[in-house]
Structure formats: structure tokens, C-alpha cells
N, C-alpha and C positions, 0 to 999 in steps of 0.2 A: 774777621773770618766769615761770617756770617753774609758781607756784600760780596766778600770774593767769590763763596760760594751760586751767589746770587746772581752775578755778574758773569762768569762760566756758565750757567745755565742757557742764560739769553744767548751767548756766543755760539755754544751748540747748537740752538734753536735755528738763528738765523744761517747759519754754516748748512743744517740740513737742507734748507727751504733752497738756498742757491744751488745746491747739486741735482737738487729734484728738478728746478728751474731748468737745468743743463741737458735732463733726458732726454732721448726722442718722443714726440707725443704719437700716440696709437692713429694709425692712418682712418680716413672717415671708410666708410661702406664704400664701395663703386656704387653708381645707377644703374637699377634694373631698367631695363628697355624690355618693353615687351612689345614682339613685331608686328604690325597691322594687318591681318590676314588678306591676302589678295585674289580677288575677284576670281570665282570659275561659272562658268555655263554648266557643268557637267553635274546631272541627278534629274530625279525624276521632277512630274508637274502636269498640271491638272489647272484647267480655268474654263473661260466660258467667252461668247462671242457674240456680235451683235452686227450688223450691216446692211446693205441693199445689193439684190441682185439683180441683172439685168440680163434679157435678150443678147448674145455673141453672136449667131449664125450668121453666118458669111450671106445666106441666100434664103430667109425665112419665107414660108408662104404668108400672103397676107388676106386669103379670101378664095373667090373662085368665081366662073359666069357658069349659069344656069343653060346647057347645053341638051339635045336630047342624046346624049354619052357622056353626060358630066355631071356633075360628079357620082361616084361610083361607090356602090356599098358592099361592105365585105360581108356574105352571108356563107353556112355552111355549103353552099354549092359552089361559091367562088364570087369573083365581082361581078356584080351588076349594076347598068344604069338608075338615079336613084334621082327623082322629082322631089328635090328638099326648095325652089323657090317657082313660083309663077308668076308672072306668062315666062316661057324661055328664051334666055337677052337678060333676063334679070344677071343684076349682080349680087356680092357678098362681099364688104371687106370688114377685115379686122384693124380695132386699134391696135395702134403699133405700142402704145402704154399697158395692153394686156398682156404680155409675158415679160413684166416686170413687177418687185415686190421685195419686203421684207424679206432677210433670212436673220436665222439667229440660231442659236447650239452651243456645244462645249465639245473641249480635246483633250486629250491626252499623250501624254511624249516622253521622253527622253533625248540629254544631249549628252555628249561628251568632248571637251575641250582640248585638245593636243594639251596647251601648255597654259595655265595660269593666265589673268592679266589680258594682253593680246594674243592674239593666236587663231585656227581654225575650229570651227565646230564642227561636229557632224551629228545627225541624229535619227530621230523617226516620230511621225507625231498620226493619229489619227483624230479624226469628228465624225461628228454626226449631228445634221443642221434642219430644222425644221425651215422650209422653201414656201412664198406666200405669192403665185404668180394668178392667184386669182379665180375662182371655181367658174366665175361667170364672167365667159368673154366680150369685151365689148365690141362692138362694131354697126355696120352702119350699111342698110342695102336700097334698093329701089325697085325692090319685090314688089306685086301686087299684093301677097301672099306667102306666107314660111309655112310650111307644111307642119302640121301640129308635132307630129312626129320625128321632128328633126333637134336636135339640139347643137347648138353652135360649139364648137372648140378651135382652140387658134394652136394647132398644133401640140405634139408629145409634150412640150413643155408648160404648156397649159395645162396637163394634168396631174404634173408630180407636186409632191405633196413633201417630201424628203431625200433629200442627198448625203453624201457622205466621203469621205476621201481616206485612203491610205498613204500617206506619201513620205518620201526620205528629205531629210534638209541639210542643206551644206553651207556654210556660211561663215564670216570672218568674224571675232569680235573685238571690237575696241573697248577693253576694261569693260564697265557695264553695256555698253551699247552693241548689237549684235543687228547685222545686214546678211540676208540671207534669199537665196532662192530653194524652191521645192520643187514636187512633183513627183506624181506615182498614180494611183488608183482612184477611179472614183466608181461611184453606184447611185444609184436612185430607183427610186418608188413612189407608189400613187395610192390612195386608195381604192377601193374596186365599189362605187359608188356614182352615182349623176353621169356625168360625162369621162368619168377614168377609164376608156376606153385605149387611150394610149400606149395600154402597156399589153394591146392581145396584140398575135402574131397574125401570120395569113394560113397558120396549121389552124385557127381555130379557137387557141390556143390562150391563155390571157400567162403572159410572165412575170413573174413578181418583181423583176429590177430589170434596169436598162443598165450596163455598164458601160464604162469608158475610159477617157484618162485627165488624167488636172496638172497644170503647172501655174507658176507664181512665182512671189516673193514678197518681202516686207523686212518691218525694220522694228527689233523689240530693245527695251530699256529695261533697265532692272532698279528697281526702287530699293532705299536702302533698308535694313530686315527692320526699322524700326516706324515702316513706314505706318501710318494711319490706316492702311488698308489691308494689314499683315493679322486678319484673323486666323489664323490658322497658325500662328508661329512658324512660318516657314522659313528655308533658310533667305528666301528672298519673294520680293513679289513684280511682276512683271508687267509692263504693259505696251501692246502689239498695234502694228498695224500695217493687214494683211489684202494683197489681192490675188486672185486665185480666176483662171480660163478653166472652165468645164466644158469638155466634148464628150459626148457620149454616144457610142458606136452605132453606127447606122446598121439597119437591117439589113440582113441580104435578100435580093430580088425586088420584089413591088414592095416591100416594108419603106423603101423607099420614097415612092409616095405619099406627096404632103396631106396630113390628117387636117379634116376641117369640121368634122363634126362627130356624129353620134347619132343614129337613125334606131326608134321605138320598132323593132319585129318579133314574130311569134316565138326566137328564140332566145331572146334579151335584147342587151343594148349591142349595137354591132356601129362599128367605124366606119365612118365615110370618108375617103380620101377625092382629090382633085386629081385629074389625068395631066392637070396644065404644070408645068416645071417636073414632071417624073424623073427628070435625071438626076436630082440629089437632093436629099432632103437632112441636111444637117438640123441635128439639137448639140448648142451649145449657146451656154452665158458665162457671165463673170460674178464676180462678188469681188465686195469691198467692204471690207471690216475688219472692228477694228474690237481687242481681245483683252484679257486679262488671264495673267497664269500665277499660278501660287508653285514654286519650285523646292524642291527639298531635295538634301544629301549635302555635298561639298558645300563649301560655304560661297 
């Protein structure tokens, strides 16, 4: 009795194990995928910039001859002839490497991307750039004599000191890589100091900016957020490389007249222009540089 008992047991045992054997087994989990977020240009951003500028004017003055009507200085009674070299036949010219230099600043901006990934940009970015074209112009004459009172300048642009731009940007991007043109607003300023004569008018007058306008383009990269260079935790870090045409509007009437100096008289420093090329006297250069932007918002 006792093994039949025994032996029924076992029969059960194994009899259960087979049916359990027979169940469906519990399905595994699915995989979670979690999606790679993709690329926008669009949020704000903030960086800094570094480059060389250079001379652009289509028609710079580069000096002047010593004439008995030449060159002419702007005093409160209007222009007069102005003995800045002697004997007269003397010449004056300027290097053509003194209105060129350093520039360097920081911007700030905004984009926004139609659509994720590839697609259009569009935005607004301004700066403001500290400009190094040189306090002291060089050049090179066959004077017997420079008149003490004379101080040499190689044009309006020889005495700005800082520029600056407003401008809108439109541009395509490929995933990180973004190609773009600009242009809008620019300004500049000098300090009122040594030869910063370049920014009085023919009222008398000294104006604190010269305005104009700037176009460009360039070509920026977007690092990924875990770049080495992402102090700031942002959502990306960016790096640029920009060039940018400066014109800044000519004066109306004799403001047109190319500046070449800076004459000591009893009522401060006062401008000297040249009679010779009167017909237009453009200030424009370029820049070339090259930026860094720290960008935040969208990813």
C-alpha cells in the first residue's frame, strides 16, 4: 500500500510539470527606443570674435602735393589754404598698410529654423568690435620741412577707433552646418583725441558716429553640447567664420573731401583735407573673422 501510495505521488508530480511545460510562456518586454533629438539652429547665443581688417575703398586717398591752394584746413571761418610741407612741389604720401589692423568684439543673436535638421534659417545678430588701424600714420614725403603743427592722418578711417553692425541673416542649414549671408546697419566711432579729427563736420561740428551699411556671409558649425569648449552648458557651442564689407556714408558736400591731416590752431585741432580727387571720397573696409557662439534654447 505504502509504494502504491508512493508511486501515485511521483505520477502526479510529473503529470503537473508536463502541463505547466504545455503553457504559453509570459512574452519578454518590447525595447524601449528613445528618439535622438535632431539638430535646430533656433535660440538665443552670445560669443566673441577675433580677425583682421582691412582698407575696401574703391578710391582712397593716399597723400597730397604741397600747392600754394593745397592742401586746405577747415577753420571756424571756412577752408583755407594751409602750409603743412615746404618748399611747395613737396609731396606727402601715405602707407597703403596704415589703414589696416586688428579687429576683435562679441555679438549677440537669435535664429530660428523653419524646420528641424535641414531647412532655412533666418535671424538677427548684432556686435560691436574694437578696430586697430593705427593712431600713427605712416608714410613717407620729400618735404624739406613738416610744419610743427601739422599732424599727418591717412583718412576717416585712420581715426575710428570702433565699429559696429546690426544686421539680419538668412541662411540654409545642413544638420549642424549652417551657410549663410547677412547685412544691415553698421556705425563707427573714434575717440576725440590726437588726430580723431575725422568725425567733425564742415558746421564745425565734431559727430560722434559715422553710419553706413555692411553685407557678408560665412559659414558656422555647431559642436556637439558635450563639447570641451561648452562652459556654459549650453545647448550647443558654435564655431564661425565670417566676412563682412563696411561702407560708411559719405558726407554731403566738401565732407567729401579726402582728410589727410590735422592742423594745431587757436581753436583746437581742426582737419586738413586735399583739393586733389574732391569728387568722392569713400570710407570702406572689410573684415575677416573668425567667432565663437555659445547657443541656448532648442536643442
Amino acid at each position: 500500500m505504502k509504494k502504491l501510495l508512493t508511486s501515485l505521488a511521483a505520477f502526479t508530480a510529473l503529470t503537473a510539470a508536463a502541463s505547466a511545460a504545455d503553457l504559453p510562456r509570459r512574452a519578454a518586454p518590447p525595447p524601449v527606443f528613445t528618439p535622438v533629438p535632431v539638430f535646430t539652429w533656433t535660440g538665443a547665443y552670445f560669443g566673441i570674435n577675433a580677425g583682421y581688417a582691412f582698407d575696401a575703398s574703391s578710391n582712397s586717398n593716399r597723400g597730397f602735393v604741397q600747392t600754394p591752394g593745397n592742401p586746405v584746413a577747415l577753420v571756424p571761418g571756412g577752408l583755407v589754404p594751409y602750409q603743412a610741407l615746404l618748399p611747395n612741389g613737396s609731396s606727402l604720401a601715405y602707407s597703403n598698410d596704415s589703414r589696416e589692423g586688428f579687429s576683435g568684439g562679441g555679438q549677440i543673436g537669435y535664429n530660428w529654423q523653419l524646420s528641424p535638421g535641414n531647412g532655412a534659417v533666418i535671424g538677427f545678430e548684432a556686435d560691436a568690435q574694437y578696430l586697430d588701424f593705427g593712431r600713427r600714420a605712416r608714410f613717407a614725403t620729400n618735404a624739406g620741412a613738416i610744419n610743427p603743427g601739422f599732424i599727418p592722418v591717412n583718412g576717416t578711417l585712420n581715426t575710428i577707433d570702433f565699429f559696429g553692425t546690426v544686421r539680419g541673416r538668412l541662411g540654409y542649414a545642413f544638420d549642424r552646418t549652417l551657410v549663410y549671408a547677412t547685412g544691415g546697419f553698421a556705425y563707427a566711432t573714434g575717440t576725440d583725441d590726437g588726430a580723431r579729427v575725422g568725425l567733425q563736420n564742415f558746421a564745425g561740428r565734431r559727430n560722434d558716429f559715422k553710419t553706413g551699411w555692411t553685407v557678408g556671409g560665412g559659414v558656422e558649425y555647431a559642436l556637439p553640447t558635450d563639447s570641451f569648449l561648452n562652459f556654459f552648458r549650453s545647448s550647443a557651442v558654435t564655431l564661425k567664420v565670417e566676412g563682412l564689407y563696411v561702407n560708411l556714408d559719405n558726407n554731403n558736400g566738401r565732407a567729401q573731401l579726402p582728410l589727410v591731416g590735422a592742423a594745431i590752431s587757436p581753436v583746437g585741432l581742426v582737419p586738413v583735407y586735399t583739393l586733389a580727387g574732391a569728387s568722392r571720397n569713400e570710407n570702406a573696409f572689410a573684415v575677416v573673422r573668425a567667432g565663437l557662439n555659445y547657443k541656448f534654447g532648442s536643442y
